[in-house]
Every structure is written in C-alpha cells, then in structure tokens.
C-alpha positions in Angstrom: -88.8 -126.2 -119.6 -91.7 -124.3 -122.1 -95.2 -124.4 -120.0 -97.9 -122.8 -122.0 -101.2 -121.9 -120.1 -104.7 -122.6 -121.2 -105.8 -120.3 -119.1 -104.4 -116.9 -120.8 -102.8 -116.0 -123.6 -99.0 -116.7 -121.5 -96.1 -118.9 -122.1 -93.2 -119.6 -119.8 -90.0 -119.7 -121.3 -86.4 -120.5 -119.2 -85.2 -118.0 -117.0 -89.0 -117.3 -116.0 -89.8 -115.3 -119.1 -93.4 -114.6 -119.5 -94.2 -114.1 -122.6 -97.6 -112.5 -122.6 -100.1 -112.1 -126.2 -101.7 -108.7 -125.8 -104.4 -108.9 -128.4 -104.5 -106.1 -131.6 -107.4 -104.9 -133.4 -105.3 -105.2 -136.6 -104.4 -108.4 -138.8 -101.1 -109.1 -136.9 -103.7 -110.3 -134.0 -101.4 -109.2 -131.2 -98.3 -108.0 -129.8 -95.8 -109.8 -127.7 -95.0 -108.0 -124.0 -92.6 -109.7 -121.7 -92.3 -109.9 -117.7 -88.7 -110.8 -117.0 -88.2 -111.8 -113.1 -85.4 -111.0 -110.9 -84.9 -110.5 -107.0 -86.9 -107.4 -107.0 -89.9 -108.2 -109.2 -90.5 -107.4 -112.7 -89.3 -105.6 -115.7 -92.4 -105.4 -118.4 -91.0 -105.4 -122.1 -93.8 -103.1 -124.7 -96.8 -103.6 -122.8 -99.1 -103.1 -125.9 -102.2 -100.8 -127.4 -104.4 -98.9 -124.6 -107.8 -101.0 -125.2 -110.0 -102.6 -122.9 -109.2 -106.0 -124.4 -106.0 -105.4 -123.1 -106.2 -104.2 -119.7 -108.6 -107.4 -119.5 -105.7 -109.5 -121.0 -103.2 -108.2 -118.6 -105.6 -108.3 -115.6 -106.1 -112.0 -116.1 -102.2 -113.1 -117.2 -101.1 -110.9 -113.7 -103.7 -112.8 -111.8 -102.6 -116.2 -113.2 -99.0 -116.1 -112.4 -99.5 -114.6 -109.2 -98.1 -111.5 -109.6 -99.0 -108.5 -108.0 -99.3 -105.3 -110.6 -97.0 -102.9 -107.9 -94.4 -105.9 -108.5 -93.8 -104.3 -111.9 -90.4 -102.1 -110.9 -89.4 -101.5 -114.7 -91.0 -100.6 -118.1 -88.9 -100.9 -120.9 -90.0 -99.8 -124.6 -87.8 -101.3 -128.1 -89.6 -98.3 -129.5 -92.7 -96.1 -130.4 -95.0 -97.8 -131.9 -98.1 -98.0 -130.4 -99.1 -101.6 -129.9 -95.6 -101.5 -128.3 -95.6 -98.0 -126.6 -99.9 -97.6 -125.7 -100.3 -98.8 -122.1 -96.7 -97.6 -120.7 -98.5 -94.9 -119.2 -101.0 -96.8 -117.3 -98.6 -99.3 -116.3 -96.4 -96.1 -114.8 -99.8 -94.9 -113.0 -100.3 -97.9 -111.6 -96.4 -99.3 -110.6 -94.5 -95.6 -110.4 -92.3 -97.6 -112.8 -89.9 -95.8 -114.6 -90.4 -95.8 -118.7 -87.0 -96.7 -120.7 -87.0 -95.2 -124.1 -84.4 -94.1 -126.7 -84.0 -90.3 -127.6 -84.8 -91.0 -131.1 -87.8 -93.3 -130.0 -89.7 -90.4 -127.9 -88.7 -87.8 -130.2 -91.5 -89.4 -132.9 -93.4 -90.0 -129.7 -93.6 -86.0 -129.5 -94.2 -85.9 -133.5 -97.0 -88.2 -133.5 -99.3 -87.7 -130.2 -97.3 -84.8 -128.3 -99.4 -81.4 -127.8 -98.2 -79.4 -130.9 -98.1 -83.0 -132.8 -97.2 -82.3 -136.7 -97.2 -86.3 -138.2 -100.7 -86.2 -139.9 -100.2 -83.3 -141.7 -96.7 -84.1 -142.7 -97.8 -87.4 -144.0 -100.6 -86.1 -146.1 -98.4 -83.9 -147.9 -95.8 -86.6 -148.2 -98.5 -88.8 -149.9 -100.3 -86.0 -152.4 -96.6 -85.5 -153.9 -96.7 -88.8 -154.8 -100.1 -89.2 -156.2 -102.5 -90.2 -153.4 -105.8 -89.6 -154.2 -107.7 -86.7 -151.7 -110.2 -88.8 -150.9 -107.9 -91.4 -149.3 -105.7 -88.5 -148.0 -108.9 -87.1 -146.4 -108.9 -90.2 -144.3 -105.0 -90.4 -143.3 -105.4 -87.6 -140.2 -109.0 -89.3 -138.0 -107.2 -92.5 -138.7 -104.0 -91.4 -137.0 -106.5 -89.2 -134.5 -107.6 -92.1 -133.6 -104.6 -93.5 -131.7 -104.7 -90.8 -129.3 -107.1 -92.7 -126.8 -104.6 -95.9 -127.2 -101.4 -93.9 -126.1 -102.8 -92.3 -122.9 -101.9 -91.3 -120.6 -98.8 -90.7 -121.9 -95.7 -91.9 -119.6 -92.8 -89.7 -118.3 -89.3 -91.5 -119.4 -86.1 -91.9 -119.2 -83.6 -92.3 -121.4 -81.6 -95.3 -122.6 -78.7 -95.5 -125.1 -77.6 -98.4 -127.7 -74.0 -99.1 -126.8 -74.9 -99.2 -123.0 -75.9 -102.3 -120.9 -79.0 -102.7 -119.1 -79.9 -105.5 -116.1 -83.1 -107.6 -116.5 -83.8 -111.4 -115.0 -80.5 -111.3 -113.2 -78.5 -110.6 -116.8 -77.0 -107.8 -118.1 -78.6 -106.9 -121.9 -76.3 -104.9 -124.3 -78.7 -102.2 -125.7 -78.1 -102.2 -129.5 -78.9 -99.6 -131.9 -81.8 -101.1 -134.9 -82.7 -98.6 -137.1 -85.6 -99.0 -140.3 -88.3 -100.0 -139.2 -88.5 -97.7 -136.6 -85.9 -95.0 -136.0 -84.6 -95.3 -132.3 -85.6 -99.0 -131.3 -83.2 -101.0 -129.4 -82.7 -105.0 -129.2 -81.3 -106.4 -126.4 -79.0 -109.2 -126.1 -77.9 -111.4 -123.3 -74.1 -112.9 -124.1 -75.1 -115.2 -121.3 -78.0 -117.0 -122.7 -77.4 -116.0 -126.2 -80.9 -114.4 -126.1 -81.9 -111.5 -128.5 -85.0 -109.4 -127.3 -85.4 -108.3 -130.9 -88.5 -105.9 -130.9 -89.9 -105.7 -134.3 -86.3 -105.8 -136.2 -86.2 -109.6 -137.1 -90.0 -111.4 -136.9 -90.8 -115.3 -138.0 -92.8 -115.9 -140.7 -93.8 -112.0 -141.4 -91.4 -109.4 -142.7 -91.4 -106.1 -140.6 -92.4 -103.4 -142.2 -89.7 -100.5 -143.3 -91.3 -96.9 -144.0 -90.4 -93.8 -144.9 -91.0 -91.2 -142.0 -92.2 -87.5 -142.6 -89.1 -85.3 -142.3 -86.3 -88.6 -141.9 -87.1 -89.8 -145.6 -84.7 -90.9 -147.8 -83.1 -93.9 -145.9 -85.2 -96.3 -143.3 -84.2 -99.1 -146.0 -80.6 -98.6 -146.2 -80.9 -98.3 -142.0 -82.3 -101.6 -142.2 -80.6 -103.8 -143.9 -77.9 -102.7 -142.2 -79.2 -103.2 -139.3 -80.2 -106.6 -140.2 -76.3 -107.5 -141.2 -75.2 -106.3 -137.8 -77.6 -108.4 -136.4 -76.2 -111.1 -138.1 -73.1 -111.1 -136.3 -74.5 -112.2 -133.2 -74.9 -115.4 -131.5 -78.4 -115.9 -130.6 -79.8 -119.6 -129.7 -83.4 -117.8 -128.6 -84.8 -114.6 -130.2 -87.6 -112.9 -128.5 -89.6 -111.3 -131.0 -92.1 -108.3 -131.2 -94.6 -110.4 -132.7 -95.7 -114.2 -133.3 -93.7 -116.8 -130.9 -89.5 -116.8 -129.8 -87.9 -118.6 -132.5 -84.8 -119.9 -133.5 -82.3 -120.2 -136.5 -81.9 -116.1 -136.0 -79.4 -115.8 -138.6 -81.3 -117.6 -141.1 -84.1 -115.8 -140.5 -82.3 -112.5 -141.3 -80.7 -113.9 -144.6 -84.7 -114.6 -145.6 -85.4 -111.0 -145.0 -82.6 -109.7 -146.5 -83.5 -111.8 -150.0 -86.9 -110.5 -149.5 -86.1 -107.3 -149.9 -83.5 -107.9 -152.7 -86.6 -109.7 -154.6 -88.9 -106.4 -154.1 -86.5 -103.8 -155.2 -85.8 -106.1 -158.6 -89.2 -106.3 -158.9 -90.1 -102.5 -158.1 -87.2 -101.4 -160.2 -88.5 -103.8 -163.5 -91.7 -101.9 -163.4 -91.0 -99.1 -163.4 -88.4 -99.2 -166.0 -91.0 -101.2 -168.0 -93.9 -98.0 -167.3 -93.4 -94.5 -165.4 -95.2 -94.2 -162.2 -96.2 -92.4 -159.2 -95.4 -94.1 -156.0 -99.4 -94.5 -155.3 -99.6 -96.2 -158.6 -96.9 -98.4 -157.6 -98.2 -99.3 -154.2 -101.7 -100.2 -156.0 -99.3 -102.4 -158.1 -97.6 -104.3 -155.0 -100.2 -104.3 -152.6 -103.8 -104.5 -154.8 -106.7 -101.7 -155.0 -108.2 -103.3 -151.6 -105.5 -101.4 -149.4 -107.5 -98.3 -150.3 -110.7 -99.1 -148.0 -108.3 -99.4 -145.0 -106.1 -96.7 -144.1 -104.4 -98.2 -141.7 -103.0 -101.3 -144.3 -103.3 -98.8 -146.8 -100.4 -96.4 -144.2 -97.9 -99.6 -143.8 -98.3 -100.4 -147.8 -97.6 -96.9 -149.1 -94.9 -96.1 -146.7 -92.8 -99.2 -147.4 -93.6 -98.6 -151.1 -91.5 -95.0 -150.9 -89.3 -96.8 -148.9 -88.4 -99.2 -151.8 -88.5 -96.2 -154.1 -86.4 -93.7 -152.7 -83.4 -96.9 -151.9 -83.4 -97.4 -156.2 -83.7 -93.8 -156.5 -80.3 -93.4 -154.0 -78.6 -96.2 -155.6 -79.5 -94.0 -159.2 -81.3 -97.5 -160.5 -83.9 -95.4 -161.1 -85.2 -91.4 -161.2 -87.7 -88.7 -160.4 -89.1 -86.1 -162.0 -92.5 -83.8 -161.5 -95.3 -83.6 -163.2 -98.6 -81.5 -162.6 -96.9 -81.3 -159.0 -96.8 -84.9 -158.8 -93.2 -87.2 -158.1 -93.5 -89.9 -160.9 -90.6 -92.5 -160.9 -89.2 -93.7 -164.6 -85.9 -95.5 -165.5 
C-alpha cells in the first residue's frame, strides 16, 4: 500500500520505503533520499544539498515517521553529485554511520571540493578551447566555489564495488556499475522485488544529463548508453529514481532515452555539417542565449553539448580542427 503524507514532503512505498523530497535551489526542485528499514534501523540513500531548507526538511520527515536520527546505521551514496553527496557528512556527525561510495565516485569528490581541488580551473580551460566567452568563464570558478558550504563537512567513506552485493530493508541489492552521467555511480537492484534503486541513470519525464568531465573527456556518452542497454536487461516492476517519483515501464523508459539521444546527435551532426562551429556556438544553438546569465544551467548545457560532440567526433561523423587557439567542429 502507497501512503503519501500531507504533512512532509514523504511517501511510503512497500517494503517501508520512505521516499523523502529534499528540496533544491535549482529548477529540478529537489532530490529524492531514501530511508530503507530493516531489524536494525535505517540505511539513508543520497541524503541531498547541505542547506538549511534541508536540515529543516529532514528534521520534520524524521520527526513524522517516528524515527530517531541515531536510528540511521547506514549512508549510502549512487554517486558525487552534490544534491546527492552534500549532507553525508552531517548525517555521519550526527549517526557515526558509515558513508558507502565507489572509488571512482570519491575520486571526483577529491577533484572537485578536496584540499588541493583542481575542477574549476580544469573546466575553464576546457571551456576557452572551445570558445567560451571570458566573461562567462570568469563566472565558472565562484559558482563551483560556491558548493563548498553544501558538501561540508565532508564524510569519511568506505568503499563499495559494482559486481558485489549489498543488504538493505532485509534484501540483498546487487551493486551495478552506471557510467555517463556520472563516472562511478552504482544502481542497485533487488532480484526479489524486481526493484531498481537507479540514482540519476534512468529518470521519468527528464533526461539525465551526460557531460564531459575535465581530464576523463572523450566518452561519458558512449558510457552511457551503454549503460542504459545494460540496464535494459533487467527486470524491474519498481524503479526508484534520483529525481521526480518511482516509476514504472523501466525498460520503456530507457528506449525513450536512448531515441533521445539518437535525435540530438542527428540533429548536432546536421548543423554542423550545414555551418562550422565551436562547441559554445553550438551549445547557444541547442540550449538558447539565456543559458549564459546562469552558470549553473549554463555548466549542465555546455558539458552535455561536448559530450554530443566529441561521440560524432569518435564515431568520425564529424571533425576538429584549431583556429586562433580555438576547437571549431566542421563536417
């Protein structure tokens, strides 16, 4: 039975999964964390950004199903991202909890808001080579500065592995590898049920967003449509998503994405054959001038954009050359 509170921001689903709506100060409006019961308590599932809105959202979903915060015995992370990965630390003050992370998820961790962090700067150079304009790069480092307070305290973790299995509401999960939208997250899927915890691999409605990382460029797309086939293969009555609400028709939903993305590289590929252009102008061209007053939007749009860019330019659809220091893309 589904019970959906008016109370909070919380819905009940079988198995006595609480799905909880941590709220985001960006246009996806918030992030889904999940408090999985067993004998012992609870394992928490990406907790969300490090805002007061949170904490307050937390605070009152805790209070509403009567559950203690010290009743929290596992934190477990599908990857970095921040409106996943920002309150795992003050969850771990607060339980003694131990943080479950891939390798490949906490190295970016490091990259992005560890002491010697590197990210900002590698991104800004990414972006001038293919025509950014400096006064929009001027605005890529405070922006990603800015995340700092929402990440901390940073947790200590421990390691988990795709391939092995991992016990949460009296099930056993196999821990499988989803690369592309974020290199190193993990869904998790319960043969029993036929339940996929799918982080931010396979969303309803939205398409996840696949970009091209400082220093791994070259092939989150490839990674993710792969990933997506794999996917595929599975069974799964129930998905549990990383945002909006558990859906179902999974493998439909992955054939949708998959078309997407086959619509955007014909499309990107027409252009350019049609007019030579840098991979700003090409983002512009996608995404619309407005991006520009938002670096955040403007982040997600030219990242995917290279992402899209770099696939033709692997599959030789397309090719590069430089010009005045500048990567522009022609037929």
């Amino acid at each position: 039975m589904l019970t959906e509170s008016s109370m909070t921001s919380t819905t009940v689903w079988p198995k006595g999964i609480i799905q909880v709506k941590v709220p985001l100060p960006f246009s996806l409006k918030w992030v889904n964390s999940y408090l999985l019961r067993d004998e012992k308590g609870y394992t928490l599932i990406d907790p969300g950004l490090h805002t007061p809105e949170s904490i307050e959202t937390w605070n009152a979903a805790l209070a509403e199903h009567d559950i203690v915060i010290q009743d929290i015995h596992t934190i477990v992370l599908t990857h970095q991202h921040p409106d996943h990965y920002g309150l795992a630390g003050w969850f771990q003050q607060r339980t003694g909890a131990p943080v479950l992370i891939s390798p490949r998820s906490y190295a970016y961790i490091v990259k992005m808001w560890g002491k010697d962090r590197s990210y900002a700067a590698e991104l800004v150079a990414l972006y001038r080579q293919h025509g950014m304009p400096e006064h929009l790069l001027d605005a890529m480092p405070p922006h990603l500065e800015s995340f700092m307070d929402k990440v901390s305290p940073q947790p200590e973790v421990t390691f988990i592995e795709a391939g092995g299995v991992l016990r949460m509401a009296g099930m056993d999960w196999q821990m499988i590898d989803a690369p592309g939208h974020a290199s190193g997250q993990l869904c998790f899927y319960a043969p029993e049920r036929k339940w996929m915890i799918c982080g931010d691999q396979v969303l309803p409605n939205i398409t996840p967003n696949v970009s091209v990382v400082p220093g791994d460029e070259g092939g989150e797309l490839e990674q993710f449509l792969g990933s997506l086939k794999q996917l595929g293969a599975y069974e799964v009555e129930l998905a549990f998503p990383g945002h909006r609400d558990p859906f179902t028709g999974f493998g439909l939903r992955i054939e949708e994405l998959i078309d997407h993305h086959k619509r955007r590289l014909e499309s990107i590929a027409e252009r350019v054959k049609e007019e030579g252009c840098t991979g700003y102008a090409m983002c512009e061209r996608l995404f619309g001038a407005r991006i520009a007053g938002n670096p955040h939007n403007l982040r997600f749009a030219m990242s995917e954009t290279l992402a899209h860019l770099f696939h033709l330019e692997q599959r030789n659809e397309i090719s590069s050359s430089i010009r005045d220091g500048v990567i522009v893309y022609q037929a």
